[in-house]
C-alpha positions in Angstrom: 5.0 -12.6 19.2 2.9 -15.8 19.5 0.3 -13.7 22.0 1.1 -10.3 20.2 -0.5 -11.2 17.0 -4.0 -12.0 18.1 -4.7 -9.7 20.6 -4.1 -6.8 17.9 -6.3 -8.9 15.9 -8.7 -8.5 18.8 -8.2 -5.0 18.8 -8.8 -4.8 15.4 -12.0 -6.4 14.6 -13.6 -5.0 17.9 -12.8 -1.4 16.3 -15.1 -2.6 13.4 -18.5 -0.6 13.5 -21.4 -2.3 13.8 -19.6 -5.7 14.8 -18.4 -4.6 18.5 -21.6 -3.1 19.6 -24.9 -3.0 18.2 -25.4 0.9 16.6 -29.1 1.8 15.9 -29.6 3.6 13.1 -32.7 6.4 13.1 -33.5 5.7 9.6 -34.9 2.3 8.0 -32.3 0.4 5.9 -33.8 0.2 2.4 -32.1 -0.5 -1.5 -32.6 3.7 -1.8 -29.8 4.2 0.7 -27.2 2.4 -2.1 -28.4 5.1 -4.3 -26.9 9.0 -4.2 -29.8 11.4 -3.7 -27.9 13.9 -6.6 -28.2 11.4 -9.7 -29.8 8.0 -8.5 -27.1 6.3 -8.8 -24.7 3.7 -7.4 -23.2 5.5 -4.3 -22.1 4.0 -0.6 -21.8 6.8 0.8 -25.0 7.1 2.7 -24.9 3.9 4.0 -21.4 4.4 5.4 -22.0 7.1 7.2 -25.7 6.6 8.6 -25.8 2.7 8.7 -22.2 2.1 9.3 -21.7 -0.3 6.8 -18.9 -1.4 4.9 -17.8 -1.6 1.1 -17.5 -5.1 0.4 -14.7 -5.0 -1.9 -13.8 -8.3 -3.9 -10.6 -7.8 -5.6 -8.6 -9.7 -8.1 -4.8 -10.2 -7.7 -3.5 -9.7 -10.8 0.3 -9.1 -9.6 2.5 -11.4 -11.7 5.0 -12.5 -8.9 1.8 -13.8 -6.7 0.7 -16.0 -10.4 -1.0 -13.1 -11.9 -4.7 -14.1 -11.2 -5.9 -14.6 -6.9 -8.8 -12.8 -4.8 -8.8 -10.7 -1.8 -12.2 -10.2 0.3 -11.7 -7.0 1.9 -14.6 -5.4 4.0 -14.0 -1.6 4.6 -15.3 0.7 7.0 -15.4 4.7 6.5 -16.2 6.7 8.9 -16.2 10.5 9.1 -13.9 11.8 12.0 -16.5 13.1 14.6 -13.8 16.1 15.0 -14.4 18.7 12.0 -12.6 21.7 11.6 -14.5 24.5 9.0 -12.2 25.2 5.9 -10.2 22.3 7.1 -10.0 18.4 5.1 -10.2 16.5 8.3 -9.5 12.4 7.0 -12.3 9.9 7.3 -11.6 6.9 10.1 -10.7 3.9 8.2 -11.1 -0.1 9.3 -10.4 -2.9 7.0 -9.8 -6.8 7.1 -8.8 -9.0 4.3 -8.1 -12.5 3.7 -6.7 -13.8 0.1 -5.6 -16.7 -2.3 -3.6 -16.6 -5.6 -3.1 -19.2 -8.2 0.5 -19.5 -7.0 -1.0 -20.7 -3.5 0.2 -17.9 -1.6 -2.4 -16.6 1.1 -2.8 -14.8 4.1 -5.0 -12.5 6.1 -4.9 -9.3 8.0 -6.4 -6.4 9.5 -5.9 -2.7 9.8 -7.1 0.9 11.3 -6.1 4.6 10.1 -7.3 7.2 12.5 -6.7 10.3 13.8 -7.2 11.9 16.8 -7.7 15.9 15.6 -8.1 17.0 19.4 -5.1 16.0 20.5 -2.9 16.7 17.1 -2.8 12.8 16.7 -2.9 10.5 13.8 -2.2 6.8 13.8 -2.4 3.5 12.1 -1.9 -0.1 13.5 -1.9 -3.0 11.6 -1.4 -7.2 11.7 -1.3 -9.5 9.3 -0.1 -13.1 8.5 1.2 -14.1 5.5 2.4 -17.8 3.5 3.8 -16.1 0.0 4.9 -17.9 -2.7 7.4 -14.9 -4.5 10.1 -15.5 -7.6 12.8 -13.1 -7.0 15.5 -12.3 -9.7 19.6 -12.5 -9.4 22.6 -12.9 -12.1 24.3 -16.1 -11.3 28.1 -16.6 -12.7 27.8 -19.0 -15.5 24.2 -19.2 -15.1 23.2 -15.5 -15.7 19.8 -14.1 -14.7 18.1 -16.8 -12.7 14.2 -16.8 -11.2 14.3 -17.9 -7.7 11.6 -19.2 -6.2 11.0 -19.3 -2.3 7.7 -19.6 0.1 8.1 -16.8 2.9 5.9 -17.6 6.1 5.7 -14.2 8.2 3.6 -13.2 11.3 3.9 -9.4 12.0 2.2 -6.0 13.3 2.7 -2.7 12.6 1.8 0.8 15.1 2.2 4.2 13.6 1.5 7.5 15.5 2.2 11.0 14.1 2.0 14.4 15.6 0.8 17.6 14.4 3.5 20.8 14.4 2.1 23.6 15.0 -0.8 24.3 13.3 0.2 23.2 9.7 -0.1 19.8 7.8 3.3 18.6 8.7 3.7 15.3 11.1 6.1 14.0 13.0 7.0 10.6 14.5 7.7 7.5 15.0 6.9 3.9 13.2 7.0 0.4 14.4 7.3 -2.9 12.9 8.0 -6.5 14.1 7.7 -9.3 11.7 9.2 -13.3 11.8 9.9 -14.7 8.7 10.5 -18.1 7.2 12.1 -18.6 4.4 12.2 -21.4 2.1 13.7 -22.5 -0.9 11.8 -23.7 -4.4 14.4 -23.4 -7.3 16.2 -26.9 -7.5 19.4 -26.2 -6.2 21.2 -28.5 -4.0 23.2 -25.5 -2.9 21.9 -21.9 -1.6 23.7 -19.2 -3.7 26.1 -17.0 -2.4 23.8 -13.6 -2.3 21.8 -16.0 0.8 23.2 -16.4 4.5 21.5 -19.0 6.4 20.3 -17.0 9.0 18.0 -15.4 6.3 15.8 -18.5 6.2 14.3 -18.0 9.6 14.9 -14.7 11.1 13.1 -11.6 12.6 12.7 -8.1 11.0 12.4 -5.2 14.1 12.3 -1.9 12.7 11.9 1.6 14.1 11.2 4.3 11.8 11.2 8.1 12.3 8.3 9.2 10.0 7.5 12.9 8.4 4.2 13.8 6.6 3.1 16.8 4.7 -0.4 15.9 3.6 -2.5 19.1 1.5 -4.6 17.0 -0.4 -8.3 17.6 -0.5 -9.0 13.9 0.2 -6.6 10.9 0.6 -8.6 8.5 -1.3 -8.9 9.8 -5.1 -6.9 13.2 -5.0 -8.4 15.9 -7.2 -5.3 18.6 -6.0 -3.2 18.9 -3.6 1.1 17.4 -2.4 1.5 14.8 -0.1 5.1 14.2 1.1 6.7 11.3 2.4 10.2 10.8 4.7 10.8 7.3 6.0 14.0 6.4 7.7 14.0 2.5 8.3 16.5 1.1 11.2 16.9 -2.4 11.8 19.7 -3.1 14.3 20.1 -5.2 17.3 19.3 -2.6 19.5 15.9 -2.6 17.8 15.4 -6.4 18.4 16.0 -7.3 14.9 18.3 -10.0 13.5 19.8 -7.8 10.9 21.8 -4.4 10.9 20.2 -2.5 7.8 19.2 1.1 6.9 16.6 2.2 4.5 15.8 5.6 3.3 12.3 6.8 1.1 11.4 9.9 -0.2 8.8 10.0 -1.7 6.3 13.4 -3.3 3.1 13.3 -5.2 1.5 16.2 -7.0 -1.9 16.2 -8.0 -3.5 19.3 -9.8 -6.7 20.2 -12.0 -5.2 20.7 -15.5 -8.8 21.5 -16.2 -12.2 20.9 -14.3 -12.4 17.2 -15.8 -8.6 16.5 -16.1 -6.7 16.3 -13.3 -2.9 15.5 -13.5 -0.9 13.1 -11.1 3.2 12.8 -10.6 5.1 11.1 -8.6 8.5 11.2 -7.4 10.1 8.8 -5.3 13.6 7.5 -4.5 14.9 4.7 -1.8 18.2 4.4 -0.5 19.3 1.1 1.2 22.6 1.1 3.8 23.5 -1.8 5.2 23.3 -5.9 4.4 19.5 -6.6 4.9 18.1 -9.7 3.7 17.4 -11.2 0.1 13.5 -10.3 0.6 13.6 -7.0 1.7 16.0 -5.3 -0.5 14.0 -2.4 -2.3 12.7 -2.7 -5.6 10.9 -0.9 -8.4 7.2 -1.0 -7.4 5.3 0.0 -10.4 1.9 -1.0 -12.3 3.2 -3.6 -15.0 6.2 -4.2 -13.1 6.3 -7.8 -11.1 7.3 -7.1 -7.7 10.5 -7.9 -6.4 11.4 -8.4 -10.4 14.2 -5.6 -9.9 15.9 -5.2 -7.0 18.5 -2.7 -6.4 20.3 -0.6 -3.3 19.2 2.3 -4.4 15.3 2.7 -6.4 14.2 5.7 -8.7 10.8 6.3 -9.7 9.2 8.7 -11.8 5.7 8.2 -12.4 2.1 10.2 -13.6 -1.4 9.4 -14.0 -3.6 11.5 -16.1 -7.7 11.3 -15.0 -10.5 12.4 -16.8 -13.9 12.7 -15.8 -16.2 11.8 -18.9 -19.0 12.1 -16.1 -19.9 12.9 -11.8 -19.5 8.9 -11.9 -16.8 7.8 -15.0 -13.6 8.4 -14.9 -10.8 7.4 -17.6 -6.9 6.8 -17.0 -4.1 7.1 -18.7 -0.4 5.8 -16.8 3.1 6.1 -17.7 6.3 5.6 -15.6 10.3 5.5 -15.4 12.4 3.6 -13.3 16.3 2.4 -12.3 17.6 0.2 -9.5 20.9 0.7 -9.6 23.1 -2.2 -7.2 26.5 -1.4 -5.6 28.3 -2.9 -8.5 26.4 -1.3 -11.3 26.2 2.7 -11.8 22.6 4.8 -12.1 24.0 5.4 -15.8 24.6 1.6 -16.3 21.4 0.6 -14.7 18.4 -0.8 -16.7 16.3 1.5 -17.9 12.2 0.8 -16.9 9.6 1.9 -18.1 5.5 1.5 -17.7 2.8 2.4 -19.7 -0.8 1.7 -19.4 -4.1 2.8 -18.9 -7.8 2.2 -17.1 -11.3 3.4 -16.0 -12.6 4.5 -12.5 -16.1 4.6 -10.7 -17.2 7.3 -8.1 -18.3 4.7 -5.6 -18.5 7.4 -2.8 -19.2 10.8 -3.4 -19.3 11.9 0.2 -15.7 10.6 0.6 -14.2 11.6 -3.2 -14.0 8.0 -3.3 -13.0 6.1 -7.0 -12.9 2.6 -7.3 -11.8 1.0 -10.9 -9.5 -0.8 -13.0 -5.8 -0.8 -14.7 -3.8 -2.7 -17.5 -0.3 -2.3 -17.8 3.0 -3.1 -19.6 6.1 -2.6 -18.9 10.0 -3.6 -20.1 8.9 -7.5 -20.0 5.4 -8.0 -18.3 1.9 -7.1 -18.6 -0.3 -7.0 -15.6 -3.7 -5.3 -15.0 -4.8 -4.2 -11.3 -8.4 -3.5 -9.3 -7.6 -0.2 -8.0 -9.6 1.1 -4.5 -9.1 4.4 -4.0 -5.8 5.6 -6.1 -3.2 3.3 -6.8 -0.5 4.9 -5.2 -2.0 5.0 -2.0 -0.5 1.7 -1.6 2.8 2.5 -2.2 3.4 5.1 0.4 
């Protein structure tokens, strides 16, 4: 693992544009190329695609579990995919690094690349990352009652993806991988672990093979305007897969997005996990919502319901509106018994890249007993799929 992690580094950063090898660009770089040719104004676009440049994208970490304020450098590279296809959305090539620090002196850094290989009916992503996370997670102790554990989780791990085209239709199929080591560490004060924690669980490897399905009709994957995009994950850790745990995880997971009008367009999403098995403390599923803390309610089994109204005030200004429903029912405690929460909230985006139907932008939220607010790139649930 030692040796694994930075030759995909390697891999990584030489896949960056412009910083393996020297690309010459036939036009002169000048402040006019930052600028959109339709309106003048702000736009990356141009200088994505004929400069190879990145968008240099300084984000906040708001998320309350990481100590609700942090930053994240994060230089991204678009590309178009040199394959096009008339009457056909054929995704953009995407290369990213980040490295990041949050008030609760968590940290870490990372690369990754999304690309696919339209030739060949290929589309892949691969991924490392390491990561020293300080994360408060949530149990009912007897006596006690509801108790905020703290622990510091050092993890090295890498992630390959690659899908396959059926047919000629927007369905994929295959396979996922992902290896990660993690230490775990205790910061709550007790002399003794409680009983929900094994000690294996403090140092321990997570090896995970997942068969993967996606049916992807949007008209772009960055800021959707229209279009479904539906997710099947099955998650297997076992010792046959080199991992230290026997565990099964199940996502479903469907977004909508439609034009309600030419300026409004409408959002939902739907999406349930299932856990089997005894996996450990950390990576039991949990409700993963703006306004919601992560990891603040786990459960074996996770429903979401969410939607995000847009509208376009302008080509550049866009307005949000957020609202969302959740349960995480555990094996002891019935869907109807189960929590009720809920998320409401709202924000403003930016077209940063027209060529790409790319919004950048902002969110507050609340939900059942937290407020957070979050720098969106792209739409929010794009990270939660």
């Amino acid at each position: 693992m030692k040796r694994l992690l930075p030759i995909l580094l390697c891999l990584l950063i030489w896949s960056f544009p412009g910083l393996a090898q020297k690309q010459e660009s036939k036009q002169k770089f000048s402040m006019s190329v930052l600028k959109d040719s339709l309106d003048g104004k702000l736009d990356m676009s141009d200088f994505l695609i004929n400069f190879h440049g990145f968008i240099p994208v300084p984000q906040l970490i708001t998320e309350p579990a990481l100590g609700n304020i942090g930053g994240v450098f994060t230089p991204i590279f678009i590309q178009p995919n040199k394959y096009q296809e008339e009457g056909r959305y054929i995704p953009p090539d995407i290369t990213a690094g980040f490295v990041g620090y949050t008030a609760n002196k968590s940290w870490g850094f990372g690369a990754v690349r999304m690309a696919s290989l339209p030739k060949h009916h290929l589309k892949y992503r691969v991924a490392a990352f390491h990561g020293d996370i300080n994360m408060d997670f949530y149990r009912t102790l007897p006596v006690v009652g509801e108790r905020e554990l703290g622990f510091n989780l050092q993890t090295n791990g890498v992630f390959v993806s690659v899908l396959r085209q059926i047919a000629n239709t927007e369905l994929y199929m295959g396979l996922d991988y992902s290896f990660a080591h993690i230490n775990a560490s205790p910061d709550f004060g007790m002399s003794e672990l409680p009983e929900f924690i094994e000690d294996k669980e403090l140092s321990s490897n997570l090896s995970t093979i997942s068969p993967d399905i996606q049916f992807d009709k949007r008209d772009n994957v960055f800021t959707p305007n229209k279009g479904v995009y539906l997710v099947s994950t099955y998650r297997i850790n076992a010792k046959w897969t080199g991992s230290d745990y026997n565990y099964q995880k199940l996502n479903v997971a469907g977004f909508k997005f439609f034009q309600a009008s030419p300026k409004w367009v409408s959002g939902v999403r739907l999406e349930g996990v299932w856990q089997f098995g005894d996996p450990p403390f950390y990576a039991k599923p949990f409700v993963d919502m703006r306004g919601v803390p992560a990891a603040r309610y786990q459960g074996d089994q996770i429903y979401m319901l969410e939607t995000e109204q847009r509208y376009d005030f302008s080509l550049r200004w866009s307005g949000t509106l957020i609202a969302g429903l959740a349960k995480s029912p555990m094996e002891e405690v019935s869907f109807g018994s189960a929590d009720l929460i809920y998320t409401y909230g709202g924000g403003f985006r930016y077209l940063l890249a027209r060529k790409f139907g790319l919004r950048t932008g902002v969110d507050i939220a609340w939900s059942n007993d937290a407020f957070g607010w979050y720098v969106v790139f792209g739409h929010a649930w794009n990270n939660r799929n």
